[in-house]
BANU-413997 format. One record per residue (C-alpha): residue in three letters; x, y, z. Coordinates in steps of 0.02 Angstrom, whole numbers. Example, Ala and Ser with C-alpha at 12.3 -4.5 7.8 and 13.67 -1.06 7.14 Angstrom:
BEGIN
SITE r X Y Z
SITE ALA 615 -225 390
SITE SER 684 -53 357
This chain:
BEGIN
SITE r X Y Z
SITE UNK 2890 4933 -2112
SITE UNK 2732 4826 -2047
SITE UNK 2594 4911 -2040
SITE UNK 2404 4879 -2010
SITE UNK 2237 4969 -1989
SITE UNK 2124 4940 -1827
SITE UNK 1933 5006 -1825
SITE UNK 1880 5124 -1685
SITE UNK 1685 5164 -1681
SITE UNK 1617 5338 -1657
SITE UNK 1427 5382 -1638
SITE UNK 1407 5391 -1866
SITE UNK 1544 5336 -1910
SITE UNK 1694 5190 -1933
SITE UNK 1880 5276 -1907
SITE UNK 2046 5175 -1957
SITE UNK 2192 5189 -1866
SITE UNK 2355 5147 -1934
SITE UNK 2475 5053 -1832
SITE UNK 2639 5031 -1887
SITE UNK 2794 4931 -1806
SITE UNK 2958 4990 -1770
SITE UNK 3102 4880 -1847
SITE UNK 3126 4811 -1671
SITE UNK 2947 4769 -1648
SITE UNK 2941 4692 -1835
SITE UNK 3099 4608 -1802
SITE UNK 3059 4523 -1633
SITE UNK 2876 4473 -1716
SITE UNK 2969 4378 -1830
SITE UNK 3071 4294 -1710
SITE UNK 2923 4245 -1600
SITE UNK 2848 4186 -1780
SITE UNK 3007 4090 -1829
SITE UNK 3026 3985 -1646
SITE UNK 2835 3948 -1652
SITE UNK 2870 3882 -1838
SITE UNK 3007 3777 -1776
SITE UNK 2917 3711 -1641
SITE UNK 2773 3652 -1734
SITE UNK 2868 3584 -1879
SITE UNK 2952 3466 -1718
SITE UNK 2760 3409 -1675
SITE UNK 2728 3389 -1864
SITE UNK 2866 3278 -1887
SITE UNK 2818 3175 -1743
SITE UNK 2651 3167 -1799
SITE UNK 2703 3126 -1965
SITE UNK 2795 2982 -1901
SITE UNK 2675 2920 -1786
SITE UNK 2541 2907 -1947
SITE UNK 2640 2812 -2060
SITE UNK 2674 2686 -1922
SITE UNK 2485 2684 -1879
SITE UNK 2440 2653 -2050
SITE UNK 2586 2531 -2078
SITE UNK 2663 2630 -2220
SITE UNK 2860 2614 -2288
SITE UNK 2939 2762 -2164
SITE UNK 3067 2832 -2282
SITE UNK 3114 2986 -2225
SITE UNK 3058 3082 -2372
SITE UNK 2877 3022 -2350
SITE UNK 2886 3082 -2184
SITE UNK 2942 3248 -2217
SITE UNK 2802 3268 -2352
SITE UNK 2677 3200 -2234
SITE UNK 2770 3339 -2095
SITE UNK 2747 3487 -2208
SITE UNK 2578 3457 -2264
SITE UNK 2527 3468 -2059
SITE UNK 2654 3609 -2056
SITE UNK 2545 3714 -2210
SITE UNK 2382 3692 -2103
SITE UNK 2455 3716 -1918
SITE UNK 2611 3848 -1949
SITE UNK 2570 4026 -1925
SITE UNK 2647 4140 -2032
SITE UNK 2743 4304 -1997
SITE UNK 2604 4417 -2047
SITE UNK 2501 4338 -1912
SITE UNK 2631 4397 -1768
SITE UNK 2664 4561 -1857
SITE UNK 2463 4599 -1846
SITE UNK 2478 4523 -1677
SITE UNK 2589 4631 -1618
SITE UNK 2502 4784 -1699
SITE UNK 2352 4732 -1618
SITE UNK 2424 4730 -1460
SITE UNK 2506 4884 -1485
SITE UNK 2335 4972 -1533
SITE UNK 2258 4897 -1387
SITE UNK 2381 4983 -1284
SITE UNK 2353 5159 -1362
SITE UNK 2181 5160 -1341
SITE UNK 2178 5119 -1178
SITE UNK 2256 5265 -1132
SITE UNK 2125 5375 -1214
């Protein structure tokens, strides 16, 4: 279970509030993470592709997909991200009804 702890201010002091998923929740955030990934592996690709022409490099395909992933560590975000997303969103939601 994904779980994550929000600040809420009171006059003194700092309180943390837990926020957990349900499987569902946890289960869809990780299916909104995996499209995105999937998506921006696509753009990577193309990206990669459209360098090593640029720069008038020898497109073998491995090259590419080197060139693809190392975009793909800087641009991809990871499941964590969309699980505290979703937490986040789900805290926002509780509070506003207090």
């Amino acid at each position: 279970m994904f779980s994550k702890s929000f600040p809420i201010s009171t006059d003194k002091y700092t309180k943390w509030e837990d926020v957990s998923l349900s499987e569902e929740e946890e289960i869809h955030a990780e299916g909104r993470a995996r499209e995105k990934n999937i998506s921006i592996m696509k753009e990577c690709i193309r990206d990669a592709k459209k360098l090593v022409i640029e720069e008038d490099l020898k497109e073998y395909q491995t090259d590419i997909i080197n060139i693809a992933i190392s975009f793909f560590e800087k641009r991809a975000s990871h499941q964590v991200y969309w699980k505290e997303r979703e937490c986040k969103e789900k805290f926002d939601g509780i509070n506003k009804k207090k």
